[in-house]
C-alpha positions as CSV (number, residue, x, y, z in Angstrom):
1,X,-13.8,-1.4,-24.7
2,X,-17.2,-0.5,-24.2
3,X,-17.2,-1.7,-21.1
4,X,-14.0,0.4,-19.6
5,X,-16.3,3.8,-21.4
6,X,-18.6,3.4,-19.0
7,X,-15.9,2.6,-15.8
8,X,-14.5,6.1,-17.0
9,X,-17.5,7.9,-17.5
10,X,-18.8,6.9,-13.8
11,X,-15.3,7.6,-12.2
12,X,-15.8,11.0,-13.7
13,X,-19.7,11.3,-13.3
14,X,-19.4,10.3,-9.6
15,X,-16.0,12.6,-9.3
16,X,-18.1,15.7,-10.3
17,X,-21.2,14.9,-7.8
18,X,-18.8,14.8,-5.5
19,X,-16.6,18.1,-5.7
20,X,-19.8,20.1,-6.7
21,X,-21.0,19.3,-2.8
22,X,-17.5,20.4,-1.2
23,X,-17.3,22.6,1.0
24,X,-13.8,21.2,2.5
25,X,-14.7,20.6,6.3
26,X,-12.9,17.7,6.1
27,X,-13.0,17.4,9.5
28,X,-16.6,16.2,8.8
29,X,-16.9,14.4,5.6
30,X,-13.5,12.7,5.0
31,X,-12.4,9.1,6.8
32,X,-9.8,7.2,6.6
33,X,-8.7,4.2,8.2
34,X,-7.0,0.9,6.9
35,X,-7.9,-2.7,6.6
36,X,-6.6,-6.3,6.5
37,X,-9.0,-8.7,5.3
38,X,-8.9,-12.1,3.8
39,X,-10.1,-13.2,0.2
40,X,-10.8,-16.3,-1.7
41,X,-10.5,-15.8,-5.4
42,X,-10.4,-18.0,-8.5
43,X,-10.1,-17.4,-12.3
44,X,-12.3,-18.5,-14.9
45,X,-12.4,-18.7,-19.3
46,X,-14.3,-18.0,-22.2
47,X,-12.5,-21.3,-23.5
48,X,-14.6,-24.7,-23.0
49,X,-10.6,-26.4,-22.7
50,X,-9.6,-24.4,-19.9
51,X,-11.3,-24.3,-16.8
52,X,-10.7,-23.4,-13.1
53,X,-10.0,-26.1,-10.6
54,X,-9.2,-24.7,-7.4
55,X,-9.0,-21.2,-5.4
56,X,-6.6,-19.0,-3.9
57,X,-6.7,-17.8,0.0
58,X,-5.5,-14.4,0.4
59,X,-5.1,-11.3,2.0
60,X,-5.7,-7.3,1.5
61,X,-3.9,-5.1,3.3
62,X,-3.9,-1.1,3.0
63,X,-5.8,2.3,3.3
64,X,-9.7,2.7,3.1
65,X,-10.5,6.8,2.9
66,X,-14.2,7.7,2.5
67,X,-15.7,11.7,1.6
68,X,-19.4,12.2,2.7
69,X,-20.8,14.3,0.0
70,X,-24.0,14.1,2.0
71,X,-24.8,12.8,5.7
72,X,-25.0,8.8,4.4
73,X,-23.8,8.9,0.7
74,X,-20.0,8.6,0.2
75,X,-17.3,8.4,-2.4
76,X,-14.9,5.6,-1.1
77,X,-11.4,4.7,-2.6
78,X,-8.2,4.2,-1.1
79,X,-5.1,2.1,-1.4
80,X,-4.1,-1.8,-1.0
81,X,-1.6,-4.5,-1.1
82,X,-3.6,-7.6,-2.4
83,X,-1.4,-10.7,-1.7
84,X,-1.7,-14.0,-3.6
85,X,-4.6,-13.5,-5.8
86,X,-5.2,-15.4,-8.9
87,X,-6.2,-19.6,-8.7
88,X,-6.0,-22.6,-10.8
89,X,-6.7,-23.9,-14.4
90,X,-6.5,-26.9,-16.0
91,X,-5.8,-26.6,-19.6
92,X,-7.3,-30.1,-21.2
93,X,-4.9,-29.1,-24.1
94,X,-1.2,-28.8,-23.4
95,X,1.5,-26.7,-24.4
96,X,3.7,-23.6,-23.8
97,X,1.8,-21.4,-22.0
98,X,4.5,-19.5,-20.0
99,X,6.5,-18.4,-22.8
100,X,7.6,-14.9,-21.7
101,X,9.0,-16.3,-18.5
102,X,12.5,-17.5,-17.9
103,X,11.2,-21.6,-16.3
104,X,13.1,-23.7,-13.8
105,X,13.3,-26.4,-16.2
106,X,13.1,-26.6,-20.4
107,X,10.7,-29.6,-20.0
108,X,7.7,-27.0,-18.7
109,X,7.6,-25.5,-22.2
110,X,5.9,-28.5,-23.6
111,X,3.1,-29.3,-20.7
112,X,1.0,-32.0,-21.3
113,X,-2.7,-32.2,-21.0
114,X,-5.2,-32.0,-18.2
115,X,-2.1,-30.2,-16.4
116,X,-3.1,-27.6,-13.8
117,X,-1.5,-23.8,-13.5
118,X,-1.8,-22.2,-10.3
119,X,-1.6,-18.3,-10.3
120,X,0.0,-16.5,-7.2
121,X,-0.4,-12.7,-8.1
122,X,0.2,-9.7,-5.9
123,X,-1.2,-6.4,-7.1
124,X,-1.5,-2.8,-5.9
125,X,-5.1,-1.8,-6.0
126,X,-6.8,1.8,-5.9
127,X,-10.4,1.2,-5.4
128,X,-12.9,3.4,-6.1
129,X,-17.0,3.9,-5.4
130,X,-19.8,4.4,-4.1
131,X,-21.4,3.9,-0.4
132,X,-24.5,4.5,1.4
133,X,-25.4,3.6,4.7
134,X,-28.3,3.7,7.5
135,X,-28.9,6.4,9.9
136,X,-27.5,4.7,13.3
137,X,-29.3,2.6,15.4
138,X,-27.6,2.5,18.7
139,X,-23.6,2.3,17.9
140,X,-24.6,-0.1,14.2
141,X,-25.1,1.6,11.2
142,X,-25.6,-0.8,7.6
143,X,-23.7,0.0,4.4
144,X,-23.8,-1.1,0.7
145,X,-20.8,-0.2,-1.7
146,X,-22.7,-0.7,-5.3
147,X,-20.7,0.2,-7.4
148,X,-17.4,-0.8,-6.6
149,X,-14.2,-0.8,-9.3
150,X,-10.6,-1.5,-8.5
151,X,-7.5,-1.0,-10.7
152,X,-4.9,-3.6,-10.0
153,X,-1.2,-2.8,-10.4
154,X,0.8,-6.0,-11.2
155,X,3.8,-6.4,-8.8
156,X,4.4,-9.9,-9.0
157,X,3.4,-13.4,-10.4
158,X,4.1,-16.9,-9.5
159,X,3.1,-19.8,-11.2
160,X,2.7,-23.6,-9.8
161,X,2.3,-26.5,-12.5
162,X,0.8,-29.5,-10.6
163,X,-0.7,-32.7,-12.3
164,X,2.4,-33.9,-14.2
165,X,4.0,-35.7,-11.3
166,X,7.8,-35.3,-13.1
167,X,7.1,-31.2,-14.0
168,X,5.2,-30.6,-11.1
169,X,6.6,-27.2,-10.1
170,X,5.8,-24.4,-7.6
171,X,6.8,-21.1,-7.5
172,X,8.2,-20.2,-11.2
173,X,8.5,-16.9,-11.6
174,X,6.2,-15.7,-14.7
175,X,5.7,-12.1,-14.0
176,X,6.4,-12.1,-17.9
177,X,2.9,-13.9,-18.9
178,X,1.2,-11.9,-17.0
179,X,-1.1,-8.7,-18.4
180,X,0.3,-5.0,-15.9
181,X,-3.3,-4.0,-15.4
182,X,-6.5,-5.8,-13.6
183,X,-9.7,-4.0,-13.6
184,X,-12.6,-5.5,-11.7
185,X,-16.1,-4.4,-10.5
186,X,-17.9,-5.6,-7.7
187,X,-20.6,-4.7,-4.6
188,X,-20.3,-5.6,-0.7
189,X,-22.3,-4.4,2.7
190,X,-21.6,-4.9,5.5
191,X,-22.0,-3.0,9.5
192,X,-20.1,-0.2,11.1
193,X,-19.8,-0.3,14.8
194,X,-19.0,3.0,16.3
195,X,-16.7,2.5,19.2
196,X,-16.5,6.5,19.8
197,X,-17.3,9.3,18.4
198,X,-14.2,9.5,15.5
199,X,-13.9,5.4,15.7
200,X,-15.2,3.2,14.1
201,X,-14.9,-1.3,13.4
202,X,-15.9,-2.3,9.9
203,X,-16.7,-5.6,8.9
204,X,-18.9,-6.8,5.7
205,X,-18.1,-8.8,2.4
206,X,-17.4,-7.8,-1.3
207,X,-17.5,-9.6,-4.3
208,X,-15.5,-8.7,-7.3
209,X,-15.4,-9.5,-11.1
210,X,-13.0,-9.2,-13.8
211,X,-13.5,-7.4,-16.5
212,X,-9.7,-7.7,-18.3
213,X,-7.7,-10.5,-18.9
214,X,-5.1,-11.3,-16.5
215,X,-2.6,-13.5,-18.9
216,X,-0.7,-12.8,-22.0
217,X,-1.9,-14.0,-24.9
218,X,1.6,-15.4,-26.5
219,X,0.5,-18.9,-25.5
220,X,0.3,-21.8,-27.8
221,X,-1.1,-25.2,-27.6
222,X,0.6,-28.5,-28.8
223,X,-1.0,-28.3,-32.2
224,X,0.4,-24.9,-32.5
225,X,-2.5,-22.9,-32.2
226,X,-2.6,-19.4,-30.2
227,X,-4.1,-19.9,-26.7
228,X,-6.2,-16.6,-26.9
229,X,-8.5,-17.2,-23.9
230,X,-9.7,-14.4,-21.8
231,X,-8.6,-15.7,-18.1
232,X,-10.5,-13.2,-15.4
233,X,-10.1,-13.3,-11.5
234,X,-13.7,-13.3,-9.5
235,X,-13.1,-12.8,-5.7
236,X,-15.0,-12.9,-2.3
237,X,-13.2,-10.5,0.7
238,X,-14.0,-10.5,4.2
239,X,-13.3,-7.1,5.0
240,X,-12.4,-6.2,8.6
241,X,-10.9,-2.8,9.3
242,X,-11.1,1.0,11.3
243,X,-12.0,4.1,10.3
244,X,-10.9,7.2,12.0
């Protein structure tokens, strides 16, 4: 909880820096262009029993808009489709750990243990931050984005079980056991290449962290036990886009 206080009170912090220094010539200060860039992401525990084993390749694909609130400090956000995030955890303990979701097969309510679950998770995602960048040296200019949140929308969520031989399973669809919301923080750089005077190629890295947990807690084990974990997705994005 504390920890989403203080998201809020920079969103709104940074949100008021930002319209005090308007003077709408947005023909000036506001950008936009879009992106499509690869990730690699993989989900981690707070429980010793359940770790990750394996990592997702994916892509995000959307709008990037940035507002100059002065000459090389910006407020950055914009909208994306972020395709088959998530990864894999082996749970030493088995049990039911899909219960919400309506399973291929009876048998994958009572997994056994050491199985792996693979997460395939599409989300919309607004971001939202802070950049600063160089003054320009020839056509390059350098950039940091510290710090950077994003709120992730579910859409979907498949699940693979692999490790059982008999219940292996890919693709069941457990949109069910998994939590609507995903809020992450991260930082990236990266260089912006000026190919004229309104355009602009972007390319740099981010790395995000979760903060919330991505499954639902209505898990239990094979002694019976709640499976309470807090599973969060980390991710690494190779971001490649335009601005305008």
């Amino acid at each position: 909880m504390k920890k989403i206080v203080l998201i809020l009170t920079f969103f709104s912090v940074m949100t008021t820096i930002g319209f005090s220094q308007l003077d709408f010539d947005f023909d000036k200060e506001l950008r936009l262009g879009f992106q499509l860039s690869p990730s690699f992401s993989w989900m981690t525990t707070d429980d010793n029993l359940i770790n990750g084993n394996g990592t997702n390749l994916g892509l995000k694909l959307g709008m990037m808009s940035e507002y100059y609130f002065r000459e090389n400090y910006a407020i950055v956000s914009g909208l994306n489709f972020a395709f088959n995030q998530g990864g894999t955890l082996r749970h030493e303990q088995g049990g039911n750990f899909w219960p919400k979701s309506e399973l291929s097969d009876l048998a994958l309510n009572e997994l056994p243990d050491g199985v792996n679950l693979k997460y395939h998770i599409q989300y919309l995602e607004i971001p939202f931050g802070l950049k600063m960048r160089t003054r320009e040296f020839g056509y390059l200019r350098y950039f940091a984005e510290i710090p950077l949140f994003s709120l992730g929308f579910k859409l979907q969520a498949r699940g693979d079980v692999e490790g059982t031989s008999s219940l292996d399973r890919e693709r069941e669809n457990i949109t069910e056991d998994v939590n609507l919301f995903n809020l992450t923080w991260g930082f990236g750089g990266g260089i912006q290449y000026a190919l004229s005077e309104n355009t602009a190629l972007i390319a740099g890295i981010i790395y995000r962290q979760g903060f919330t947990d991505v499954t639902d807690d209505a898990a239990l084990k094979a002694d019976m036990t709640r499976e309470n974990s807090k599973a969060t997705i980390n991710s690494i994005t190779i971001r490649f886009g335009f601005l305008f």
